[in-house]
C-alpha positions as a Markdown table, in Angstrom:
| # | Residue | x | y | z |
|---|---|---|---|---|
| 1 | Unk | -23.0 | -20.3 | -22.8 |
| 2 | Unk | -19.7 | -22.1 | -23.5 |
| 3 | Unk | -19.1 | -19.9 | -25.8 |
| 4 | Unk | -18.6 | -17.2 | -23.6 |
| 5 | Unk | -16.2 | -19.0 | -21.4 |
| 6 | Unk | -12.8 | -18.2 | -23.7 |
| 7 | Unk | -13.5 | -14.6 | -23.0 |
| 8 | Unk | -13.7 | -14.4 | -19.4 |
| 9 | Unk | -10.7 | -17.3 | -19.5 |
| 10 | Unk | -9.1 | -14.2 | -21.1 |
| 11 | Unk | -10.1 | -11.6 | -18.5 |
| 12 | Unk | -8.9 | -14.3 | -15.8 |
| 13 | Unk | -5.2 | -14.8 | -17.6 |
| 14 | Unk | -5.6 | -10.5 | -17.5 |
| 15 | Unk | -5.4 | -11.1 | -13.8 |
| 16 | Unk | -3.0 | -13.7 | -13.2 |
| 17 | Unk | -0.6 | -12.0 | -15.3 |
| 18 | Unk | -1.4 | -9.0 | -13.7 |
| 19 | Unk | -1.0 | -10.4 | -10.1 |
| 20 | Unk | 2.3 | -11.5 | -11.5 |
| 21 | Unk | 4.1 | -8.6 | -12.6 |
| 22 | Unk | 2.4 | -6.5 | -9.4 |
| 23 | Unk | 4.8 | -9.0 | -7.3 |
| 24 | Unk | 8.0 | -8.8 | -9.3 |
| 25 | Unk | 7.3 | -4.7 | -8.7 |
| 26 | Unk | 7.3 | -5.3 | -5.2 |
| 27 | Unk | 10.6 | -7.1 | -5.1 |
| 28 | Unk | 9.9 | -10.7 | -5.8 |
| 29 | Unk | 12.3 | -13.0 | -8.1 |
| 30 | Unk | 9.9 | -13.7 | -11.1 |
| 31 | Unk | 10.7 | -13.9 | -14.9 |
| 32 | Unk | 9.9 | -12.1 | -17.0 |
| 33 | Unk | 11.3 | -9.2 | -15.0 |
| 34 | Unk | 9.9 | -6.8 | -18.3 |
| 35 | Unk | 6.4 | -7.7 | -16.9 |
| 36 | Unk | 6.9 | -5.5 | -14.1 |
| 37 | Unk | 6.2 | -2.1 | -16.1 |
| 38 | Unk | 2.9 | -3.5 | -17.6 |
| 39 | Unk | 1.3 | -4.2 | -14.1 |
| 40 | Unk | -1.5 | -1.2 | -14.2 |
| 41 | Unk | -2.2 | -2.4 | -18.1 |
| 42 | Unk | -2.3 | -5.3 | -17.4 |
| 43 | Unk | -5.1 | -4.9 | -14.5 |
| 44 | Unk | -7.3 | -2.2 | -15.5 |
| 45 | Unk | -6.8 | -2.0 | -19.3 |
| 46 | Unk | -6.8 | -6.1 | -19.8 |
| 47 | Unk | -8.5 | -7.9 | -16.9 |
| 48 | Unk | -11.6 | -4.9 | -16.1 |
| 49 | Unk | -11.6 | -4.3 | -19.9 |
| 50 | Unk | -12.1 | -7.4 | -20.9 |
| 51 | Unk | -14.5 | -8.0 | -17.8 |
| 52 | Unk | -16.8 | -5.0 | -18.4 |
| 53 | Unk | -16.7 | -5.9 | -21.9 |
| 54 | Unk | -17.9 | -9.3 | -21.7 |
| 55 | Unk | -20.8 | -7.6 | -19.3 |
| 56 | Unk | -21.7 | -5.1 | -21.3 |
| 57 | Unk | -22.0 | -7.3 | -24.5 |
| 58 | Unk | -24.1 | -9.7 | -22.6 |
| 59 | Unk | -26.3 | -7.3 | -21.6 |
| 60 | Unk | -26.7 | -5.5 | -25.0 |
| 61 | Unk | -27.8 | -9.3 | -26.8 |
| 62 | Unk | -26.0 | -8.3 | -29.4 |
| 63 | Unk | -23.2 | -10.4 | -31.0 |
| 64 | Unk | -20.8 | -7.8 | -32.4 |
| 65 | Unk | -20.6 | -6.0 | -28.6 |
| 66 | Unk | -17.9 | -9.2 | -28.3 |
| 67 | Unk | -15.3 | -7.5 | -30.1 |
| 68 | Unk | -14.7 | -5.5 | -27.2 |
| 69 | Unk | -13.5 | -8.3 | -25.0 |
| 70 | Unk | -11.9 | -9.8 | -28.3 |
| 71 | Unk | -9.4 | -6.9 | -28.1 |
| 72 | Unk | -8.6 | -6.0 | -24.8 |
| 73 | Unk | -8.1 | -9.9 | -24.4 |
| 74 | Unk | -6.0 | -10.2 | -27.4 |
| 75 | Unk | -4.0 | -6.9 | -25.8 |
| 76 | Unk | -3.4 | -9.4 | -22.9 |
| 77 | Unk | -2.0 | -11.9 | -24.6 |
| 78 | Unk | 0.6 | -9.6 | -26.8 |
| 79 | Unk | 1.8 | -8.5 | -23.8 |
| 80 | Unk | 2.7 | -11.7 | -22.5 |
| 81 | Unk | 4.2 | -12.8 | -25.5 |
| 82 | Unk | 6.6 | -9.8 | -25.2 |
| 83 | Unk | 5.2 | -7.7 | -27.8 |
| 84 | Unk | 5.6 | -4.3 | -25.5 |
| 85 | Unk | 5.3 | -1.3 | -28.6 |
| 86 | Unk | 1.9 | -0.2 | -30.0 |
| 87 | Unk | 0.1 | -2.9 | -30.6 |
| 88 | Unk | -1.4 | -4.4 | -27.4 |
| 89 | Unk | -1.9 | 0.0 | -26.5 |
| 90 | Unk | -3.7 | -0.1 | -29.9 |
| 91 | Unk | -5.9 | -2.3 | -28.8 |
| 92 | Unk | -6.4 | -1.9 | -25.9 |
| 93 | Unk | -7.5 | 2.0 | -26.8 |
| 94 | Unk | -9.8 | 0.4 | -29.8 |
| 95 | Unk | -11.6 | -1.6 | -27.5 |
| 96 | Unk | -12.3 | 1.6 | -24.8 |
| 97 | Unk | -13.4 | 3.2 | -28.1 |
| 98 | Unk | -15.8 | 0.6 | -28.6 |
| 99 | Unk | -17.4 | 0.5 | -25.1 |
| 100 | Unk | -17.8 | 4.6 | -25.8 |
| 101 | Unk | -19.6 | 4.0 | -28.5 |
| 102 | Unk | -22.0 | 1.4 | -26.9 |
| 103 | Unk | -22.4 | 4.1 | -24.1 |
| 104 | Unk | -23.2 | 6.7 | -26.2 |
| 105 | Unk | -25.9 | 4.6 | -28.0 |
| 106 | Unk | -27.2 | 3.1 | -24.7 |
| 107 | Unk | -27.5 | 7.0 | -23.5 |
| 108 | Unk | -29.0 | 7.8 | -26.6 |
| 109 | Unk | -32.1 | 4.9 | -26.4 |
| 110 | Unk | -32.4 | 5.1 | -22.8 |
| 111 | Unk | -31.4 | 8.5 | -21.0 |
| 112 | Unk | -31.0 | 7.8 | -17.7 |
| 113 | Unk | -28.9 | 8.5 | -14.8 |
| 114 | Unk | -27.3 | 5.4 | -14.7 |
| 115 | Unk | -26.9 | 5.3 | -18.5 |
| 116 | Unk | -24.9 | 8.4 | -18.4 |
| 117 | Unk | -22.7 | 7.8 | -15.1 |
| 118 | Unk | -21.7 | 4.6 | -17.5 |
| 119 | Unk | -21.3 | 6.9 | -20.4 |
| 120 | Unk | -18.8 | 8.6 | -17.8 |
| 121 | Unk | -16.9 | 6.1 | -17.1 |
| 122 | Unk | -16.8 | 5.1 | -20.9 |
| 123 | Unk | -15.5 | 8.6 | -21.4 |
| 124 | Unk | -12.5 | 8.1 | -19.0 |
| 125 | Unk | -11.7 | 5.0 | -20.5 |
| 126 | Unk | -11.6 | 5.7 | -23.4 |
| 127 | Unk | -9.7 | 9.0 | -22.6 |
| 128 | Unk | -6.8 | 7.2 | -20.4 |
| 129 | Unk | -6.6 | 4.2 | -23.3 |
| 130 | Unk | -5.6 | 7.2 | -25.8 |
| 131 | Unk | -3.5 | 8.8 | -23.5 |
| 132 | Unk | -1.5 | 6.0 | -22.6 |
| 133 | Unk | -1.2 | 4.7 | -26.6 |
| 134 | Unk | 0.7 | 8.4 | -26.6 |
| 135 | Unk | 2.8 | 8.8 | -23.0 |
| 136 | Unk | 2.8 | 5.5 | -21.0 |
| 137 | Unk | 3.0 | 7.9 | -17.8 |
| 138 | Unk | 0.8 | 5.8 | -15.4 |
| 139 | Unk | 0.4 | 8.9 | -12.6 |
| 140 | Unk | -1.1 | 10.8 | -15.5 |
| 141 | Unk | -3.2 | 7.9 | -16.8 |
| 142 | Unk | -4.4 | 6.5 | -13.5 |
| 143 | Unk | -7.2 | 8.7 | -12.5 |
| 144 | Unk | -8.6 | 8.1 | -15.9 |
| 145 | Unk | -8.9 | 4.5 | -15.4 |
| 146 | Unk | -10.1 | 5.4 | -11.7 |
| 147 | Unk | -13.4 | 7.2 | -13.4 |
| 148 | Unk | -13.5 | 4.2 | -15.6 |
| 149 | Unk | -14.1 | 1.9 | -12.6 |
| 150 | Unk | -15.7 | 3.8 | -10.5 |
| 151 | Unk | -18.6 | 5.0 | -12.9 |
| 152 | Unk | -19.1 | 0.8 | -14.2 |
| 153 | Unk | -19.8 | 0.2 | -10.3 |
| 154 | Unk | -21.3 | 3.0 | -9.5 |
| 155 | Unk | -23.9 | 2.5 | -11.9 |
| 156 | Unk | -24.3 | -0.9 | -11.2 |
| 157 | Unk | -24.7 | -0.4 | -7.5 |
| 158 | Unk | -27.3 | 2.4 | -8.3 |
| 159 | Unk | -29.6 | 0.4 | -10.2 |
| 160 | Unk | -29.8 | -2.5 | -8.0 |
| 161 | Unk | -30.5 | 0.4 | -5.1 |
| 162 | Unk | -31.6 | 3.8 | -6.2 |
| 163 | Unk | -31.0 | 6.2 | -3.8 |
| 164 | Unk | -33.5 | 6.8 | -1.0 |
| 165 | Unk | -32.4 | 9.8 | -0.2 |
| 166 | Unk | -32.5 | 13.1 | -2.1 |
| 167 | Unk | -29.7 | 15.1 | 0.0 |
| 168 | Unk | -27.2 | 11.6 | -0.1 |
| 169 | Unk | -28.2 | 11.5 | -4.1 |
| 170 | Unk | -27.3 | 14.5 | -4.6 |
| 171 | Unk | -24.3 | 14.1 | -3.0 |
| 172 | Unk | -23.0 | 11.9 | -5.0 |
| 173 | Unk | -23.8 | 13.2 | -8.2 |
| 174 | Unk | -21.9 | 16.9 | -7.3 |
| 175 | Unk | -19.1 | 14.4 | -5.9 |
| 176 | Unk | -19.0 | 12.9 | -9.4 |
| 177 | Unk | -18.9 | 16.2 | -11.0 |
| 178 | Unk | -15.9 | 17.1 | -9.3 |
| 179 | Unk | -14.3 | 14.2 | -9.8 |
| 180 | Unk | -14.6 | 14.3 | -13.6 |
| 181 | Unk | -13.6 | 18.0 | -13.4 |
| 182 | Unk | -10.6 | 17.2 | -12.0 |
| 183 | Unk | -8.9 | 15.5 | -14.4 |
| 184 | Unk | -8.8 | 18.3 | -16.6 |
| 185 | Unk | -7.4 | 20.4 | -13.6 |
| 186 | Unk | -3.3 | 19.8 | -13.1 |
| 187 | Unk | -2.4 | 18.1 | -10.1 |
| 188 | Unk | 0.2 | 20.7 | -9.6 |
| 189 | Unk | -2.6 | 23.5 | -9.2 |
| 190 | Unk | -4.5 | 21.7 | -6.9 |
| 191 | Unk | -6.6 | 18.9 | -9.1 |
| 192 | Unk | -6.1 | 16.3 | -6.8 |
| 193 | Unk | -7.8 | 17.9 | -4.3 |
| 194 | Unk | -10.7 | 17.6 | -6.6 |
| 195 | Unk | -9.6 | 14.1 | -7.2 |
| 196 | Unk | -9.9 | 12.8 | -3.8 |
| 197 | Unk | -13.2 | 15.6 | -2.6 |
| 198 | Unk | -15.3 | 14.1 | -5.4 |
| 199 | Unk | -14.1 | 10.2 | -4.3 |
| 200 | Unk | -14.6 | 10.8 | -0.7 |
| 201 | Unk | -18.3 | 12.8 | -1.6 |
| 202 | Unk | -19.3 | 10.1 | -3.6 |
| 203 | Unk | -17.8 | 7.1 | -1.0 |
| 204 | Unk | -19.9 | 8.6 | 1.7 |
| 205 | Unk | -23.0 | 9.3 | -0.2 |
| 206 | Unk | -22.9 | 5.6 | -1.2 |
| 207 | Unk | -22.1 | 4.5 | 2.6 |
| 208 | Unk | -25.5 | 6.3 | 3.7 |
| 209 | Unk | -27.8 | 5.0 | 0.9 |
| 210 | Unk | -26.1 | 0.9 | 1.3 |
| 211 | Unk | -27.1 | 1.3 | 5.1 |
| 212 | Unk | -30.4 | 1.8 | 4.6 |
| 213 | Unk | -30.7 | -1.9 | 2.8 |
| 214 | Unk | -31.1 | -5.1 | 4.8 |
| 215 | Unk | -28.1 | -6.2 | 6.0 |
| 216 | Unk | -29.1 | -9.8 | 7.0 |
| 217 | Unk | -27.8 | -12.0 | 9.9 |
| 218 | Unk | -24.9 | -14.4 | 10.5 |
| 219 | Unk | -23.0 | -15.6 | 7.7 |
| 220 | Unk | -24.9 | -15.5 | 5.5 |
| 221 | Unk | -25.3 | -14.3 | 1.7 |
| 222 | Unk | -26.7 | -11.4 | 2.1 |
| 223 | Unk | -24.1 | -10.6 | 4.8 |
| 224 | Unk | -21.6 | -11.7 | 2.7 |
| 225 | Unk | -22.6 | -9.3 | 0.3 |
| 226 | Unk | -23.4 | -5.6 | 2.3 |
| 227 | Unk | -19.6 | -6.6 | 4.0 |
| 228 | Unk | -18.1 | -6.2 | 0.5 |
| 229 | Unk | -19.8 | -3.4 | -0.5 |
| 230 | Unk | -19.0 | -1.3 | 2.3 |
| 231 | Unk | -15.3 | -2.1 | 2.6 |
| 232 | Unk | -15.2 | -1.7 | -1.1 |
| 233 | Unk | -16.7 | 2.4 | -0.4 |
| 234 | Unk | -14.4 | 2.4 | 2.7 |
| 235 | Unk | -11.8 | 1.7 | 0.6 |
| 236 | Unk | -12.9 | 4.2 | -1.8 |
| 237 | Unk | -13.0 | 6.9 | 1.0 |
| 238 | Unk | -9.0 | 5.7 | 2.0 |
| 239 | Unk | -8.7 | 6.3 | -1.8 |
| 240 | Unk | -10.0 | 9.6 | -1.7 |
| 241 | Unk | -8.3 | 10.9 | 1.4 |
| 242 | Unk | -5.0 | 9.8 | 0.2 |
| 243 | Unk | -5.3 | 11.5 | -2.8 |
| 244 | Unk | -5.7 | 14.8 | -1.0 |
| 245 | Unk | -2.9 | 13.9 | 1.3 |
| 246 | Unk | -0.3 | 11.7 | -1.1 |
| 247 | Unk | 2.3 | 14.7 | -1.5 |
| 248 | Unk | 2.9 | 14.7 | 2.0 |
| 249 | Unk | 4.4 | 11.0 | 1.9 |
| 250 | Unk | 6.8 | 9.1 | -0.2 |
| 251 | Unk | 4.3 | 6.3 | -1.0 |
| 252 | Unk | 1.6 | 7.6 | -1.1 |
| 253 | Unk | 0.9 | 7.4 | -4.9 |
| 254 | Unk | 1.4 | 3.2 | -4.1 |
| 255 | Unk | -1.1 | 3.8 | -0.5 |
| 256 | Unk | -4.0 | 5.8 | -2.9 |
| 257 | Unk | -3.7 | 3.6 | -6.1 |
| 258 | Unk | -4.0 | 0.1 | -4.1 |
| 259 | Unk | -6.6 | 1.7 | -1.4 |
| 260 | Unk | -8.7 | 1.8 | -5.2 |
| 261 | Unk | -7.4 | -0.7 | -7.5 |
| 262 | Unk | -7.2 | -3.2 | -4.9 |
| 263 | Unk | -9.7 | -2.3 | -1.8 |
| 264 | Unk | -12.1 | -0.6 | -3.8 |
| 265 | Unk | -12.3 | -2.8 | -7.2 |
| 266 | Unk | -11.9 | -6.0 | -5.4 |
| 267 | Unk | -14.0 | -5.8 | -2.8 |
| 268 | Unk | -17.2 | -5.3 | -5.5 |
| 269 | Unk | -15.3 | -8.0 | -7.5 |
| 270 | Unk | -15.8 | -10.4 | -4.6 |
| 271 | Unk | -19.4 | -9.8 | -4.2 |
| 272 | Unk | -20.5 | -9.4 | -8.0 |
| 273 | Unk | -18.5 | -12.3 | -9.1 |
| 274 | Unk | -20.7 | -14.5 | -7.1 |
| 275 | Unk | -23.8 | -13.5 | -10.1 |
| 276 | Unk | -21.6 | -14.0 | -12.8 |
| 277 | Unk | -20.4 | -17.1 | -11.9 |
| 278 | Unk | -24.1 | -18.3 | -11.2 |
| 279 | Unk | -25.1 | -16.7 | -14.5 |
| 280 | Unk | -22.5 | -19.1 | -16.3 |
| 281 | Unk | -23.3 | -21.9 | -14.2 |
| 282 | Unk | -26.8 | -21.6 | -15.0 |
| 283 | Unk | -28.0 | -21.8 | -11.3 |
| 284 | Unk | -30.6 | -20.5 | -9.4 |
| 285 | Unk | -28.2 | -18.5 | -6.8 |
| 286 | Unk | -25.1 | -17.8 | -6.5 |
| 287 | Unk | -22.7 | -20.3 | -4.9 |
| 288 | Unk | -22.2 | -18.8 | -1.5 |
| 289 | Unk | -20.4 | -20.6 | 1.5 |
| 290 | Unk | -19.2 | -18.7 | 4.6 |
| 291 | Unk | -15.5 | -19.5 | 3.9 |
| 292 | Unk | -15.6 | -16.5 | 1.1 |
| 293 | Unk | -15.5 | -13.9 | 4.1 |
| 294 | Unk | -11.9 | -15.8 | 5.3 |
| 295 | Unk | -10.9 | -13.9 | 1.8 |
| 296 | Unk | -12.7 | -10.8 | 2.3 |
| 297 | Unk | -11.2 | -10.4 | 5.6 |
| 298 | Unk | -7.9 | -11.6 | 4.5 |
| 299 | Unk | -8.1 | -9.2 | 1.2 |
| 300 | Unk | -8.7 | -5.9 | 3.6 |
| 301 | Unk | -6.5 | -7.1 | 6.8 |
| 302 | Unk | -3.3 | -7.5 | 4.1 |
| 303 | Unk | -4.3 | -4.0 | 2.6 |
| 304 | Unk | -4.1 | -2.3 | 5.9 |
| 305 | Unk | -1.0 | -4.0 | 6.6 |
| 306 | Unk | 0.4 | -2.5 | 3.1 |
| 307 | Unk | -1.3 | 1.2 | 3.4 |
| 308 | Unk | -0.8 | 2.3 | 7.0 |
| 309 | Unk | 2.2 | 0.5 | 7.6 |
| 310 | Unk | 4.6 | -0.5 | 4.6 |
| 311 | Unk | 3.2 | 3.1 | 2.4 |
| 312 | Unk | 1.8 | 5.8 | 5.4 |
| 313 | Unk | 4.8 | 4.6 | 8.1 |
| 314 | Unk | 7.4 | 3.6 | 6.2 |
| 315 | Unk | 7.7 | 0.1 | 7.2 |
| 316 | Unk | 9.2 | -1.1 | 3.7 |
| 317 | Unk | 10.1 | -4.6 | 4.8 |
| 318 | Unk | 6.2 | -5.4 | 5.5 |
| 319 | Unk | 5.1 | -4.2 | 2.1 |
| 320 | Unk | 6.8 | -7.1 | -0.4 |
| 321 | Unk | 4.6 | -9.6 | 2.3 |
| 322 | Unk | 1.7 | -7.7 | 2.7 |
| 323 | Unk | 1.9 | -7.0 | -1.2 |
| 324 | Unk | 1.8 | -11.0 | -1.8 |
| 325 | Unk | -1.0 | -11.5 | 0.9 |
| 326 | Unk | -3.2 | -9.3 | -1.0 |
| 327 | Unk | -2.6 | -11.9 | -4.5 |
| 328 | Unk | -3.3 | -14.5 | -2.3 |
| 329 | Unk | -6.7 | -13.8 | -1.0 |
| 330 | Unk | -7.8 | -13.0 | -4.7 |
| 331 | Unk | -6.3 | -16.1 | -5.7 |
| 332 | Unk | -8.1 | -18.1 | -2.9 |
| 333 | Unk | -11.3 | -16.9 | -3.5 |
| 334 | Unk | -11.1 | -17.3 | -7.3 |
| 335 | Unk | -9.9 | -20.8 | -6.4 |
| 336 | Unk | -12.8 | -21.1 | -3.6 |
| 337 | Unk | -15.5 | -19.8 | -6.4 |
| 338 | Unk | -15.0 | -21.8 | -8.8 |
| 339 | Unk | -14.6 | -24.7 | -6.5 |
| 340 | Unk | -18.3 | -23.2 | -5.2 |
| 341 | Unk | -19.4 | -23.3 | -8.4 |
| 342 | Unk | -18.6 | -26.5 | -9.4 |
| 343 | Unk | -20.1 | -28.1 | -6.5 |
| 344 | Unk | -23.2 | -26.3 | -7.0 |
| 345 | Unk | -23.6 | -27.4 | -10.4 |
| 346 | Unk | -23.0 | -31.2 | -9.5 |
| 347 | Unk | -25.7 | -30.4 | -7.1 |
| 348 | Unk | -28.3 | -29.0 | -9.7 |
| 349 | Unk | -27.8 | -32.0 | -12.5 |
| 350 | Unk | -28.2 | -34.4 | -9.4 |
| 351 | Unk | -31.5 | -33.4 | -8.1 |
| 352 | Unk | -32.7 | -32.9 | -11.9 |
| 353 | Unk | -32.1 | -36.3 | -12.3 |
């Protein structure tokens, strides 16, 4: 197992470094102020790469699955060490490559719906790592890495709860449709109404099929966990409403991108980081303690602060604040997991004893 931890250590520099430079964009006094421009690489093509990567080759068994992670965490640390040319794009786009290929030959052995909405997502990583090697024009390259991340969680929420309901299933597989249609459809002739109609289809075909579940009582764990997922599909709706609507304000590229990258993403991430981290821990469940919701709620409050009032209103002097409250509650709960996890480990080798 310890032999995994460098990789995630990688995925985890991926987001402090990424946290970084999304605060010197938003007007804070940080070197290296170069960082700035590498904020959405940094996030989606370094931290999720490497993330999903380490997943996926732990779930495959197989040892050469790790060059994935090996790349998009060596991408990571080029671009830290100032290297800002090909080479961290190059591979970065060799490691999407990579997780293609493992989707196609998951898809291949085991043809499944979930196999093949991961094979989607593969595609779009793959598609907006190439793109971006070639025209670092983040607008263009962002809905590409949206597929990327929606179709990993997707998939993952889908086979820990099939849907139970034909009409909501179907739903979200013609909401998926559109959405991958429409990033070969221009934004200028009307793909981002695609865009956002497939997001919001597939948000509120997910909403109906997560409500059906047990949601549990108090503050608890399970709690804990159907809070995340549906503020992470709320967010996901926001997301796809915004994109319909962004043209019509100023900010609203900053209001849709951060209702997803940051509501969306890290709202799952709260919730599914809890298994990993019990995975490497080697414990029985996950380390849960009712202070993780302080950072859930804090996460959404400080996004509504940033996407109705500094991006939809205008109120620019609340968006550097709200901007850093959003690092902070992903910084506390990282702090607070591995704190959890620590604990709970200490715990375990105790009562073995």
């Amino acid at each position: 197992m310890k032999s995994k931890l460098p990789f995630f250590a990688l995925a985890l520099v991926g987001l402090l470094s990424g946290i970084w430079a999304g605060l010197i964009r938003i007007g804070f006094d940080l070197p290296p102020v170069d960082l700035a421009t590498l904020h959405g690489p940094l996030m989606v093509g370094g931290f999720v790469g490497t993330l999903i990567g380490v997943e996926r080759s732990i779930l495959s068994g197989n040892g050469k699955w790790w060059l994935i992670p090996a790349l998009s965490g060596a991408a990571i640390i080029a671009w830290i060490a100032g290297f800002h040319q090909v080479a961290p794009y190059f591979l970065i786009a060799a490691s999407a490559l990579l997780v293609l290929l493992q989707a196609i030959l998951l898809l291949s052995s085991s043809p499944t719906w979930v196999t093949f909405v991961q094979f989607c997502g593969a595609m779009c990583f793959a598609g907006g790592n190439i793109r971006l090697l070639f025209n670092p024009l983040m607008p263009a390259i962002v809905p590409f890495w949206m597929g990327f991340v929606l179709c990993f969680i997707l998939a993952t929420r889908l086979s820990e709860n099939p849907a139970k309901n034909v009409l909501m299933g179907s739903l979200i597989k013609v909401g998926l449709v559109v959405f991958l249609v429409s990033l070969i459809v221009p934004f200028h002739l009307g793909g981002y109404y695609l865009t956002g109609g497939g997001l919001v289809a597939i948000a509120l075909g997910m909403i109906y099929i997560e409500v059906q579940t047990d949601q549990g009582m108090g503050w608890s764990y399970k709690r804990y966990s159907f809070a995340a997922i549906m503020l992470g599909w709320f967010w996901l709706l926001v997301s796809g409403i915004g994109i319909m609507l962004w043209k019509e304000h100023i900010y609203g590229y900053d209001a849709t991108t951060h209702s997803f990258f940051v509501g969306f993403l890290f709202s799952m991430v709260f919730i599914h980081a809890l298994a990993k981290a019990s995975y490497l821990a080697g414990l029985s469940s996950p380390p849960f303690h009712p202070v993780l919701f302080v950072w859930l709620i804090l996460l959404s409050a400080s996004l509504l602060l940033r996407v109705f009032a500094a991006d939809i209103l205008h109120i620019t002097a609340l968006k550097k604040w709200s901007g850093l409250l959003n690092g902070v509650s992903i910084l506390g709960f990282l702090l607070t997991l591995i704190s959890l996890t620590l604990i709970s480990k200490h715990r375990s080798n105790h009562e073995s004893v």
